[in-house]
C-alpha positions in Angstrom: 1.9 -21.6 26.3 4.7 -22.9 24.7 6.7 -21.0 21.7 6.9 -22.7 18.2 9.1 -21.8 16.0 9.1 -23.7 12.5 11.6 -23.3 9.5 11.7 -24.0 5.9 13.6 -26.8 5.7 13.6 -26.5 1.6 14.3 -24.0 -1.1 10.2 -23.9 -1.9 9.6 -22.5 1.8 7.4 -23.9 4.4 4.5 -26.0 3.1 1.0 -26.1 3.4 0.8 -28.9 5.4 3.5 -27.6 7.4 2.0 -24.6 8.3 -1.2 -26.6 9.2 1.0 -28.8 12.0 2.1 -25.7 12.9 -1.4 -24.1 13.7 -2.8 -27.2 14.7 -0.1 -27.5 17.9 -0.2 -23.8 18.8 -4.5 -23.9 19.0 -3.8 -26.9 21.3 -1.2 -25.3 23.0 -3.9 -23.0 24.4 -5.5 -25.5 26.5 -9.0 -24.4 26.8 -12.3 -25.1 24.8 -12.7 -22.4 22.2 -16.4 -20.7 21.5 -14.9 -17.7 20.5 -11.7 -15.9 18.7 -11.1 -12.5 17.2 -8.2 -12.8 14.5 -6.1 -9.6 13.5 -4.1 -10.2 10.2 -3.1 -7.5 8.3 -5.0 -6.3 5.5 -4.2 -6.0 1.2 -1.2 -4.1 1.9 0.7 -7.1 3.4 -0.6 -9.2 0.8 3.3 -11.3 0.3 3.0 -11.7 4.0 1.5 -14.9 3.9 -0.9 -14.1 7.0 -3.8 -14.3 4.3 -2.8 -17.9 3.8 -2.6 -18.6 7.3 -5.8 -16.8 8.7 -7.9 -18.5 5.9 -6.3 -22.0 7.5 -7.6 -20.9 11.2 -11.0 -20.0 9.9 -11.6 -23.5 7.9 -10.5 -25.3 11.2 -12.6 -23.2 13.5 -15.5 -22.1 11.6 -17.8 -24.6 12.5 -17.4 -25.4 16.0 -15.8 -21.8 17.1 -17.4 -18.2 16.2 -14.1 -16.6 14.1 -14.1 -12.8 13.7 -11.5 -11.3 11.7 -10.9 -7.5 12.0 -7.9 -7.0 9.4 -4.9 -4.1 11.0 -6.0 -1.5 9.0 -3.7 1.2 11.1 -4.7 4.2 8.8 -5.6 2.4 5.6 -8.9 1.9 3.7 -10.9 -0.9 4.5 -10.4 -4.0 2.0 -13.1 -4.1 -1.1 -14.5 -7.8 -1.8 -12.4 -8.5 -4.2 -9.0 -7.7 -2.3 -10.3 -10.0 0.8 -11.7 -13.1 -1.9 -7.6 -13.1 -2.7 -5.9 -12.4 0.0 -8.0 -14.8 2.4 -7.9 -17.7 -0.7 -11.5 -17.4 -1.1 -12.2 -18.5 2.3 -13.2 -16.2 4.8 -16.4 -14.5 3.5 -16.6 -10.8 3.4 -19.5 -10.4 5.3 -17.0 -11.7 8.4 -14.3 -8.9 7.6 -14.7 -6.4 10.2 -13.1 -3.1 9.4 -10.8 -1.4 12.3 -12.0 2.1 12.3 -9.0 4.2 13.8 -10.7 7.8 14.0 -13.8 6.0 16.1 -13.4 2.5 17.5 -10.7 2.7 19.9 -10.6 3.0 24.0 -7.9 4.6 25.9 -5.7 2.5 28.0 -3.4 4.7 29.7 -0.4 6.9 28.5 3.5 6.0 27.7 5.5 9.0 30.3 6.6 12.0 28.5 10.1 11.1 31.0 10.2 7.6 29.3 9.8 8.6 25.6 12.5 11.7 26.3 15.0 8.4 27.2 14.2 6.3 24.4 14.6 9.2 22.0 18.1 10.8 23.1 15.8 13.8 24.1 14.1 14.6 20.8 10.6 14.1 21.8 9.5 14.5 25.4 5.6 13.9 25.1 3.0 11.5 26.7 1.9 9.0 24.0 -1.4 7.9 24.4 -1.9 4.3 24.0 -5.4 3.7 22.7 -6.5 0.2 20.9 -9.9 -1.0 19.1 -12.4 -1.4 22.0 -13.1 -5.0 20.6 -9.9 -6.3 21.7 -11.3 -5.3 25.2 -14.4 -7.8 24.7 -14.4 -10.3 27.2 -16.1 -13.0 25.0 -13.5 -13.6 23.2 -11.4 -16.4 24.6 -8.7 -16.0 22.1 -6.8 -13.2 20.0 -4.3 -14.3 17.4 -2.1 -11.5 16.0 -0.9 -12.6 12.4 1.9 -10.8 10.8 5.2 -10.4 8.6 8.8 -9.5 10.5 10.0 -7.5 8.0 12.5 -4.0 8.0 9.9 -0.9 8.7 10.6 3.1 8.1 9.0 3.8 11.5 9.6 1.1 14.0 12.5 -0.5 12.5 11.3 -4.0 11.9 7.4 -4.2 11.7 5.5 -6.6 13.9 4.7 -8.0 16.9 3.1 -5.8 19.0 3.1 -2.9 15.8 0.1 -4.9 14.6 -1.9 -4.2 18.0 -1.0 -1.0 18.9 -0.5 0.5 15.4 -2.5 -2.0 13.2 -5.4 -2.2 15.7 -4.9 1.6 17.2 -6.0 5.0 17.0 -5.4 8.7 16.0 -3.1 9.6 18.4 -1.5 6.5 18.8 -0.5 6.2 15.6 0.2 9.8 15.0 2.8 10.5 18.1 4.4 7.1 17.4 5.0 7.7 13.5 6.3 11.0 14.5 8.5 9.5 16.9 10.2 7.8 13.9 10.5 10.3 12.3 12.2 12.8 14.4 14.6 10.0 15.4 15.4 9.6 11.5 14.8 6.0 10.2 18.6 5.5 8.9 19.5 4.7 12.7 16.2 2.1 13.0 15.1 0.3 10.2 16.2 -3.0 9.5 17.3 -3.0 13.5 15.1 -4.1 17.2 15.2 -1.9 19.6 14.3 1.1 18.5 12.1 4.6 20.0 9.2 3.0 18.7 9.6 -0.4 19.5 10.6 0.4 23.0 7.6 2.9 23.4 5.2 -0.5 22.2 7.4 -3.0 24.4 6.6 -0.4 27.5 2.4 -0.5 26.3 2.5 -4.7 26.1 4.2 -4.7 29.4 1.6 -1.9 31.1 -1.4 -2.5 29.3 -1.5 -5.7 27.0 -0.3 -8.0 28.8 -3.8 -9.3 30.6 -5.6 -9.4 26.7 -6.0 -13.1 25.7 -3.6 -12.5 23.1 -1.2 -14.8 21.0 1.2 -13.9 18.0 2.3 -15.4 14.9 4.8 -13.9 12.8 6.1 -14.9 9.2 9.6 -13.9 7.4 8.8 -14.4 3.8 10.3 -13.9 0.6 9.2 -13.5 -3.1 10.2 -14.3 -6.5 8.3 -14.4 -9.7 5.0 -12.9 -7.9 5.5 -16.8 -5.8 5.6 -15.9 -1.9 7.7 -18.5 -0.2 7.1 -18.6 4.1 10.7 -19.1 5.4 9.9 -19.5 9.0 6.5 -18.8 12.0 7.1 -17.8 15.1 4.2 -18.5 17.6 3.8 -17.6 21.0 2.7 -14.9 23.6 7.0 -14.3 24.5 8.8 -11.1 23.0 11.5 -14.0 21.7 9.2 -15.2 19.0 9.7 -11.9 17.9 13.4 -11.6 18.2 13.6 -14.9 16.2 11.8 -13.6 13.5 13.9 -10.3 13.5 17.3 -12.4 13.2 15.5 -14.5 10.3 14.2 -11.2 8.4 18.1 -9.8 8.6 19.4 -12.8 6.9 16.6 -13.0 4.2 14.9 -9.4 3.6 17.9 -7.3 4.1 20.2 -6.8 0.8 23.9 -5.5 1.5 25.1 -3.4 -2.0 28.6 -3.1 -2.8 28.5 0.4 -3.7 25.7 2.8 -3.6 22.7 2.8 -6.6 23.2 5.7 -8.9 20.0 4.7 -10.4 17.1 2.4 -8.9 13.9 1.5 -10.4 11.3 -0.2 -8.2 8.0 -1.6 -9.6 4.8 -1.1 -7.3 2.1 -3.9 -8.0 -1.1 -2.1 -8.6 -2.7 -4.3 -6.5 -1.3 -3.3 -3.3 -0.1 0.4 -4.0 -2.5 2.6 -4.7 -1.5 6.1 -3.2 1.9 7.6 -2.4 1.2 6.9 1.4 2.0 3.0 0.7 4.2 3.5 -2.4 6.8 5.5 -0.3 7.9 2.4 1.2 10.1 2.7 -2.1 11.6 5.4 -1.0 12.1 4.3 2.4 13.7 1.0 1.6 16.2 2.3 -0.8 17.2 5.1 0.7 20.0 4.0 2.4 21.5 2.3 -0.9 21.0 5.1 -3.2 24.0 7.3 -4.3 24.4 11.3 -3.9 22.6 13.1 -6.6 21.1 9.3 -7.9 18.1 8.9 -9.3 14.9 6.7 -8.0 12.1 6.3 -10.6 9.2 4.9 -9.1 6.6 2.4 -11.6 3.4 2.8 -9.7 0.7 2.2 -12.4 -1.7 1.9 -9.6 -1.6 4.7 -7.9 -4.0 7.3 -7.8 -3.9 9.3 -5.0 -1.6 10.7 -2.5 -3.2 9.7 1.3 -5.1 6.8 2.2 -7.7 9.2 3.4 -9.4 12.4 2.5 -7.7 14.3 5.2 -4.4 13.0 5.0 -4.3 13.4 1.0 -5.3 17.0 1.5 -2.5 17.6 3.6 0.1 15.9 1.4 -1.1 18.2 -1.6 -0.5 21.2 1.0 2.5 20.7 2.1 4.2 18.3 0.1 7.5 15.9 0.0 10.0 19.0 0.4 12.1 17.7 3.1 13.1 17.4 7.1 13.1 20.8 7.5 10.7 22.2 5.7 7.9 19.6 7.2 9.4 20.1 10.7 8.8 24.4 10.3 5.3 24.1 8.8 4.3 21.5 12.0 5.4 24.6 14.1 3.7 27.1 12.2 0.0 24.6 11.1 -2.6 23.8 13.6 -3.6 21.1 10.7 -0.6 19.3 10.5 -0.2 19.4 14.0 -3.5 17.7 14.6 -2.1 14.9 12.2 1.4 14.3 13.2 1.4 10.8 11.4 1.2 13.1 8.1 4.3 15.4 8.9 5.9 12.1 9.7 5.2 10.3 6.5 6.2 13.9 4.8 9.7 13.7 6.5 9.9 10.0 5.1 9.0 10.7 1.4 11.9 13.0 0.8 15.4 12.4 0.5 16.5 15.9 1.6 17.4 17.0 -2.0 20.2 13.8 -1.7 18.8 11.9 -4.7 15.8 12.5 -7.2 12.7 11.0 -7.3 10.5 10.3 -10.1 6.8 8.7 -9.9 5.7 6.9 -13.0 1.9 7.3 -13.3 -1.0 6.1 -14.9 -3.7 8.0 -13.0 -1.8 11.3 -11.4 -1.4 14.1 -13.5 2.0 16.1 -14.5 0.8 18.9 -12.1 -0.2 17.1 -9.4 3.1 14.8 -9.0 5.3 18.0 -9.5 3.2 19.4 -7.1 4.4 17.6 -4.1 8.1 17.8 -5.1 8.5 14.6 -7.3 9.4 14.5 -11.0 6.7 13.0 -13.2 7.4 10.5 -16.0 4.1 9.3 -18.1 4.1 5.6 -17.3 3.6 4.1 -20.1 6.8 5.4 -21.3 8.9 4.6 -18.2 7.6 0.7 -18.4 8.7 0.2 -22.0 12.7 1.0 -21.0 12.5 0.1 -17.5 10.7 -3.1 -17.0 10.9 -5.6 -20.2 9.0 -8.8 -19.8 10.0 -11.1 -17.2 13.0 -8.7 -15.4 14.1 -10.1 -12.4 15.9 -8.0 -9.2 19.4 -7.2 -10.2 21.5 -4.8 -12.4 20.7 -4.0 -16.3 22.5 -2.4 -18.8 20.4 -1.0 -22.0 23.7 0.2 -23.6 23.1 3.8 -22.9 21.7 3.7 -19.3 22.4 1.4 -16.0 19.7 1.0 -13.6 19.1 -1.4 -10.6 15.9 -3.1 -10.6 13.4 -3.8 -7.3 9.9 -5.6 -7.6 9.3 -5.6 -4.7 10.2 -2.7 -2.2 8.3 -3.8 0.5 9.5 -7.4 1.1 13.2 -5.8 2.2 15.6 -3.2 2.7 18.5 -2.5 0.1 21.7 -0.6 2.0 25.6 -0.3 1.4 28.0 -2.6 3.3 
């Protein structure tokens, strides 16, 4: 199978038609009569990924000649509602076709990554076995074909998200996804995000090579960008190569990745409601700004969506416990807790959501209470008062100046990665 790698050629992005020539060559490409395919977008999260676009486009081609299944990447995150799949799949896949990736439940084992080999790719701060378990129904031989569809874009954990993150990750389970996220964590995600070949990524190149490699599997990935709510699709990468991906990582650099002249002594960064719901995804915030923000700086988070801390019970109970209080702190309570242990992908995201004391962070809420924020080691604004000052109508990315108080807007946080040059 050939690679095909398509650009935007104009300041709107790559069209719709476009992106149809696109599909339309690699399903040919694959040179064998389709009765069966299993698609694996991501889910709401990734809705400015444009993979919503693109697996609605596969299943109006397919759908009446070719049984489609689509089984959104849930990784660890709630299963999409109606509504959330009617927009992100433009109406066009029906619900009833959405299968949901249960990652406690559905998965087989496939083998193990060496303890020796993790030790190497980690400089010798983690030297365990990481079990490499995937959905069983990527195992089902009926399928003649399985698309991976996904955004290159910077990532806290495995440096630049994609590729073989939405299998193994996406489509994986508990402990999978639990050593892995620890992983990146105990590296520190400074050294890895926005960059390729990192812990993580080297422990998923090592599973595709070992273990993936015999699945009838194909990826496309998107770069995209965003302004005014308007996602524009600046270049897909298809294929079954690991250079699709490194194509798309060199593309993501150039468009997602934002070089500062001087660090942000104040940063506000909006979270739409639609896709951030709990402090599990609005982190990503944090993560992305982290390496911009200035000593003792502020971050003041809009999240008028959010209402909860994890995407699940468990993991929400065990954010409440322990809180965002810091490398350290997270590190001694995952010696000393038999729970956290059990969920290392918790420790890890509690090790992510803290900036060490460095800068402050502030959640503006509409469905938290003062308690509860202040809780887990954030300050609390009411958010109805932060969006008056903070967001007038029709703000746009940049610096603003009130007269009083400077502040550097982000609308965004999870389309880039802000940092210092």
């Amino acid at each position: 199978m050939k690679n095909i790698i398509k650009l935007a050629s104009g300041i709107e992005g790559i069209t719709d038609n476009e992106l149809r020539e696109v599909l339309e060559e690699l399903l040919k490409s694959v040179g064998k009569h389709l009765k069966k395919i299993l698609l694996l977008p991501p889910d709401f999260t990734r809705m400015h990924s444009g993979a919503g676009k693109i697996t609605a486009m596969i299943y109006s081609m397919l759908k009446d000649s070719v049984q489609v299944d689509v089984m959104p990447a849930l990784g660890t995150h709630v299963p999409m509602t109606k509504e959330e799949t009617d927009v992100f799949f433009e109406g066009v896949v029906p619900f009833e076709k959405v299968i949901p990736h249960r990652w406690r439940e559905d998965v087989v084992s496939l083998g193990e990554i060496p303890a020796g080999f993790v030790a190497e790719v980690s400089d010798g701060l983690m030297s365990e076995p990481v079990p490499v378990e995937i959905n069983k129904r990527l195992l089902d031989e009926s399928y003649d074909l399985i698309v991976s569809i996904g955004q290159v874009v910077p990532h806290e954990v495995v440096g630049m998200a994609n590729y073989t993150k939405n299998i193994l990750v996406g489509c994986g389970g508990k402990d999978t996804i639990n050593i892995s996220h620890m992983l990146g964590a105990v590296f520190g995600m400074e050294k890895v995000m926005g960059k390729d070949h990192s812990p993580v990524r080297k422990v998923l190149d090592y599973a595709q090579e070992q273990f993936l490699n015999k699945l009838p599997l194909v990826y496309i990935l998107t770069v995209t960008t965003s302004s005014e709510d308007k996602v524009k699709i600046e270049g897909v990468f298809a294929g079954n190569e690991r250079k699709i991906f490194e194509e798309a990582v060199e593309l993501s650099r150039q468009k997602n990745l934002t070089w500062m002249d001087k660090p942000i002594k104040k940063a506000v960064v909006y979270l739409d409601p639609r896709e951030f719901k709990s402090t599990w995804l609005g982190n990503k915030a944090i993560y992305r700004t982290r390496m911009a923000m200035a000593d003792c700086g502020e971050l003041i988070i809009l999240a008028p969506g959010v209402r909860k801390f994890g995407e699940d019970d468990t993991i929400d109970a065990l954010i409440r416990k322990y809180g965002y209080k810091g490398r350290e702190y997270v590190l001694e309570q995952y010696k000393k807790n038999a729970d956290l242990r059990e969920n290392p992908s918790a420790a890890a995201h509690l090790i992510h959501g803290s900036s060490d004391g460095r800068f402050h962070i502030t959640y503006a809420v509409k469905h938290l209470t003062k308690e509860e924020v202040e809780s887990v080691g954030f300050g609390y604004l009411p958010y109805d008062e932060a969006v008056k000052k903070y967001k007038p109508e029709g703000i746009k990315d940049g610096y603003y100046d009130s007269g009083d108080d400077t502040w550097f807007y982000i609308s965004n946080p999870a389309l880039g990665l802000w940092t210092v040059s």
